[in-house]
N, C-alpha and C positions, 0 to 999 in steps of 0.2 A: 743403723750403727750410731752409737755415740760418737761424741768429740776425740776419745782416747783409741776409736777404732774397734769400740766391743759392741757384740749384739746387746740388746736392750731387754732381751725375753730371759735372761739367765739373773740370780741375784748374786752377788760375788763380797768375797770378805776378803779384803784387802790384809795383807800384815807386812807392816815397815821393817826393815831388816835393816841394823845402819846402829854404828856407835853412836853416843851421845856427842851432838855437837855437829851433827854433819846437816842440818835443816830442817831433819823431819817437821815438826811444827810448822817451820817458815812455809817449806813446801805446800804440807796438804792448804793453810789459808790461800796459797795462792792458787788453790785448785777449782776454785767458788765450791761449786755443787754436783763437780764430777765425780766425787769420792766419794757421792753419797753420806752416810751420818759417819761424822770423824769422832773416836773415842778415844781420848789424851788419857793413857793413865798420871802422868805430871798432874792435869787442871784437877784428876780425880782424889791424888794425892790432896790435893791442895785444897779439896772438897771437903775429904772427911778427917785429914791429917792438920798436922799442924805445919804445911804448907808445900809446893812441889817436891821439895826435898826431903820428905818426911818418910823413910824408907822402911819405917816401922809399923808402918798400916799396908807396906805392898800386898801381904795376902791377901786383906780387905780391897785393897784397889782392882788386884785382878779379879776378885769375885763379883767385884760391881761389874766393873767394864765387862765381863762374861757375860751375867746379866741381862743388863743393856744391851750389849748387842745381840742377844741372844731374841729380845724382844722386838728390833728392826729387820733381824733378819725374818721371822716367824710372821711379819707382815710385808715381806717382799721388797724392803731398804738394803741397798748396798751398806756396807759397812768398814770404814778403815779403822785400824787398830792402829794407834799413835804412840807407838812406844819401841824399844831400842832391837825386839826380837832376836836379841843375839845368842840366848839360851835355848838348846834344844826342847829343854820343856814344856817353854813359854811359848811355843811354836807349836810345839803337838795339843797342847790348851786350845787354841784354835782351830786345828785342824778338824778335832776332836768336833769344835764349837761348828765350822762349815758342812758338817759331815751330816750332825745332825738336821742342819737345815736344810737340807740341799742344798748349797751355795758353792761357789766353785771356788777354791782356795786360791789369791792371789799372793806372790812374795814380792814385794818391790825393794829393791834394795837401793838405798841411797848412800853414795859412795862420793868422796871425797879426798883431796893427801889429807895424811894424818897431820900434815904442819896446818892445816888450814884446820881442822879442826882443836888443837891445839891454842892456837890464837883464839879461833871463837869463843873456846875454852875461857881463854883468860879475861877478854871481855865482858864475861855473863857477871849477872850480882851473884847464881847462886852456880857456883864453880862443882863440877867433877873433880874427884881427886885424879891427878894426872897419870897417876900409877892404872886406874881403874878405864878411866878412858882408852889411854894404851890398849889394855889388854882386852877390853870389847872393840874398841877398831881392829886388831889382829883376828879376832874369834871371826868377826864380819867379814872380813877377808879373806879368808879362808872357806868361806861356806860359798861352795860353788852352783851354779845352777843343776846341775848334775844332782849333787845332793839335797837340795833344796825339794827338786823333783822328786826323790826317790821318798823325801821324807813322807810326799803324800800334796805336796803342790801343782795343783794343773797347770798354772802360769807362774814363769820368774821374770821381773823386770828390771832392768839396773839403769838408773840414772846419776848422772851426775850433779853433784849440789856446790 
Protein backbone atom coordinates (compact mmCIF):
# COMPACT_ATOMS: atom_id res chain seq x y z
CA UNK A 1 0.00 0.00 0.00
CA UNK A 2 0.97 3.53 -0.72
CA UNK A 3 1.03 6.54 1.62
CA UNK A 4 -2.88 7.49 0.54
CA UNK A 5 -3.80 3.72 1.58
CA UNK A 6 -4.14 2.34 -2.10
CA UNK A 7 -2.68 -0.77 -3.59
CA UNK A 8 0.11 -0.07 -5.81
CA UNK A 9 -0.72 -2.80 -8.67
CA UNK A 10 -3.84 -0.68 -10.09
CA UNK A 11 -2.97 2.68 -12.30
CA UNK A 12 -5.63 5.30 -11.11
CA UNK A 13 -6.69 8.76 -12.76
CA UNK A 14 -7.45 11.04 -10.38
CA UNK A 15 -10.06 14.02 -11.25
CA UNK A 16 -10.39 17.20 -8.98
CA UNK A 17 -13.86 18.09 -8.45
CA UNK A 18 -13.76 21.73 -6.62
CA UNK A 19 -14.70 25.35 -7.87
CA UNK A 20 -11.95 27.59 -8.57
CA UNK A 21 -10.21 28.97 -5.69
CA UNK A 22 -10.57 26.22 -3.26
CA UNK A 23 -6.64 24.83 -3.61
CA UNK A 24 -6.62 22.35 -6.15
CA UNK A 25 -3.00 23.59 -7.40
CA UNK A 26 -1.90 24.35 -3.71
CA UNK A 27 -3.09 20.83 -2.78
CA UNK A 28 -1.78 18.54 -5.46
CA UNK A 29 2.07 20.44 -4.93
CA UNK A 30 1.84 19.61 -1.56
CA UNK A 31 1.17 15.99 -2.47
CA UNK A 32 5.18 15.44 -3.89
CA UNK A 33 4.68 12.32 -5.80
CA UNK A 34 1.66 10.69 -4.53
CA UNK A 35 -0.62 11.85 -7.32
CA UNK A 36 1.49 10.49 -9.64
CA UNK A 37 1.87 12.88 -13.09
CA UNK A 38 -0.39 16.14 -12.26
CA UNK A 39 -1.95 17.80 -15.51
CA UNK A 40 -2.84 21.63 -14.72
CA UNK A 41 -5.10 22.57 -17.60
CA UNK A 42 -4.38 26.48 -16.15
CA UNK A 43 -0.15 25.83 -16.70
CA UNK A 44 -1.56 24.23 -20.15
CA UNK A 45 -3.73 27.22 -20.75
CA UNK A 46 -0.76 29.24 -20.02
CA UNK A 47 1.39 26.89 -22.37
CA UNK A 48 -0.36 27.26 -25.56
CA UNK A 49 -2.67 30.36 -24.66
CA UNK A 50 -2.03 33.60 -23.99
CA UNK A 51 -1.77 32.83 -20.30
CA UNK A 52 -3.76 30.70 -17.38
CA UNK A 53 -6.74 32.71 -18.26
CA UNK A 54 -6.88 32.33 -21.65
CA UNK A 55 -10.23 30.54 -22.06
CA UNK A 56 -10.11 30.52 -25.62
CA UNK A 57 -7.68 27.69 -26.28
CA UNK A 58 -9.80 25.53 -23.54
CA UNK A 59 -10.67 22.93 -26.29
CA UNK A 60 -7.16 22.89 -27.16
CA UNK A 61 -6.10 22.63 -23.49
CA UNK A 62 -8.42 19.71 -22.94
CA UNK A 63 -7.21 17.85 -26.05
CA UNK A 64 -3.74 18.31 -24.83
CA UNK A 65 -4.22 17.40 -21.25
CA UNK A 66 -6.26 14.24 -22.84
CA UNK A 67 -3.32 13.49 -24.70
CA UNK A 68 -0.82 13.55 -22.08
CA UNK A 69 -2.43 11.86 -19.84
CA UNK A 70 -3.59 9.44 -22.03
CA UNK A 71 0.09 8.74 -22.75
CA UNK A 72 1.06 8.26 -18.72
CA UNK A 73 -1.61 6.28 -18.41
CA UNK A 74 -0.81 3.61 -21.45
CA UNK A 75 2.69 3.45 -19.56
CA UNK A 76 1.29 2.53 -16.11
CA UNK A 77 1.54 6.54 -14.43
CA UNK A 78 -0.94 7.48 -12.16
CA UNK A 79 -2.50 10.50 -13.37
CA UNK A 80 -4.24 13.75 -11.64
CA UNK A 81 -6.21 15.97 -13.63
CA UNK A 82 -5.80 19.75 -12.26
CA UNK A 83 -8.73 21.29 -13.10
CA UNK A 84 -12.24 22.62 -11.64
CA UNK A 85 -14.48 19.23 -12.97
CA UNK A 86 -17.38 20.78 -12.18
CA UNK A 87 -19.00 20.12 -15.74
CA UNK A 88 -20.57 16.88 -16.29
CA UNK A 89 -18.93 16.52 -19.51
CA UNK A 90 -15.56 17.41 -18.46
CA UNK A 91 -15.99 14.43 -16.27
CA UNK A 92 -17.25 11.86 -18.73
CA UNK A 93 -13.88 13.14 -21.01
CA UNK A 94 -12.21 11.28 -18.28
CA UNK A 95 -14.03 8.68 -17.45
CA UNK A 96 -14.17 7.90 -21.15
CA UNK A 97 -10.08 8.65 -20.99
CA UNK A 98 -9.72 5.70 -17.49
CA UNK A 99 -11.99 3.43 -19.27
CA UNK A 100 -9.80 3.14 -22.00
CA UNK A 101 -6.83 2.53 -20.07
CA UNK A 102 -7.67 0.41 -17.47
CA UNK A 103 -7.36 2.80 -14.80
CA UNK A 104 -9.65 3.01 -12.09
CA UNK A 105 -11.56 6.44 -11.99
CA UNK A 106 -10.75 8.47 -9.03
CA UNK A 107 -13.24 11.87 -7.91
CA UNK A 108 -11.56 13.87 -5.12
CA UNK A 109 -13.43 16.65 -4.39
CA UNK A 110 -11.90 19.61 -2.54
CA UNK A 111 -14.24 21.53 -0.69
CA UNK A 112 -14.08 24.58 1.16
CA UNK A 113 -16.85 27.80 2.55
CA UNK A 114 -17.58 29.70 -0.35
CA UNK A 115 -16.46 32.85 1.79
CA UNK A 116 -13.00 31.26 1.93
CA UNK A 117 -13.00 30.90 -1.44
CA UNK A 118 -14.17 34.20 -2.29
CA UNK A 119 -11.25 35.90 -0.35
CA UNK A 120 -8.80 33.59 -2.13
CA UNK A 121 -10.65 34.97 -5.03
CA UNK A 122 -9.87 38.41 -4.27
CA UNK A 123 -6.35 37.80 -3.56
CA UNK A 124 -5.18 36.14 -6.94
CA UNK A 125 -3.64 38.72 -9.81
CA UNK A 126 -5.84 36.75 -12.16
CA UNK A 127 -9.41 36.94 -10.57
CA UNK A 128 -12.56 34.56 -11.36
CA UNK A 129 -15.61 36.62 -12.10
CA UNK A 130 -17.39 36.38 -8.80
CA UNK A 131 -20.76 35.65 -10.49
CA UNK A 132 -18.91 32.39 -12.15
CA UNK A 133 -17.19 31.18 -9.05
CA UNK A 134 -20.49 31.21 -7.26
CA UNK A 135 -22.17 29.20 -9.43
CA UNK A 136 -19.28 26.39 -9.83
CA UNK A 137 -18.90 26.18 -6.03
CA UNK A 138 -22.95 25.52 -6.03
CA UNK A 139 -22.63 23.08 -9.13
CA UNK A 140 -19.75 21.37 -6.81
CA UNK A 141 -21.80 21.17 -4.04
CA UNK A 142 -24.35 19.70 -5.11
CA UNK A 143 -22.51 16.65 -6.81
CA UNK A 144 -22.84 14.11 -4.35
CA UNK A 145 -20.87 11.03 -3.90
CA UNK A 146 -23.87 8.95 -4.87
CA UNK A 147 -23.77 10.64 -8.04
CA UNK A 148 -20.41 10.90 -8.74
CA UNK A 149 -20.48 7.06 -8.45
CA UNK A 150 -23.25 6.49 -10.59
CA UNK A 151 -21.53 8.63 -13.11
CA UNK A 152 -18.93 5.72 -13.58
CA UNK A 153 -16.46 6.75 -10.54
CA UNK A 154 -15.08 3.73 -8.49
CA UNK A 155 -13.71 5.99 -5.76
CA UNK A 156 -15.03 9.57 -4.47
CA UNK A 157 -12.89 11.53 -2.01
CA UNK A 158 -13.76 14.72 -0.19
CA UNK A 159 -11.25 16.76 1.46
CA UNK A 160 -11.25 19.87 2.92
CA UNK A 161 -8.95 22.79 1.73
Amino acid sequence: MDANGEGTDVVRLRVLVASPATGKTTWCGRQNTLLGVVLSTDRTRAEIGAGEHDQGVSARVFDLVASRAAEHLAAGRDVTIDATGARRRDRARWLVLAAAHGAVPVAIRLRCPLWTALRRNRGRERRVPTLVLVRMWCAVRTLTPDRLHREGFAEVRDLRT
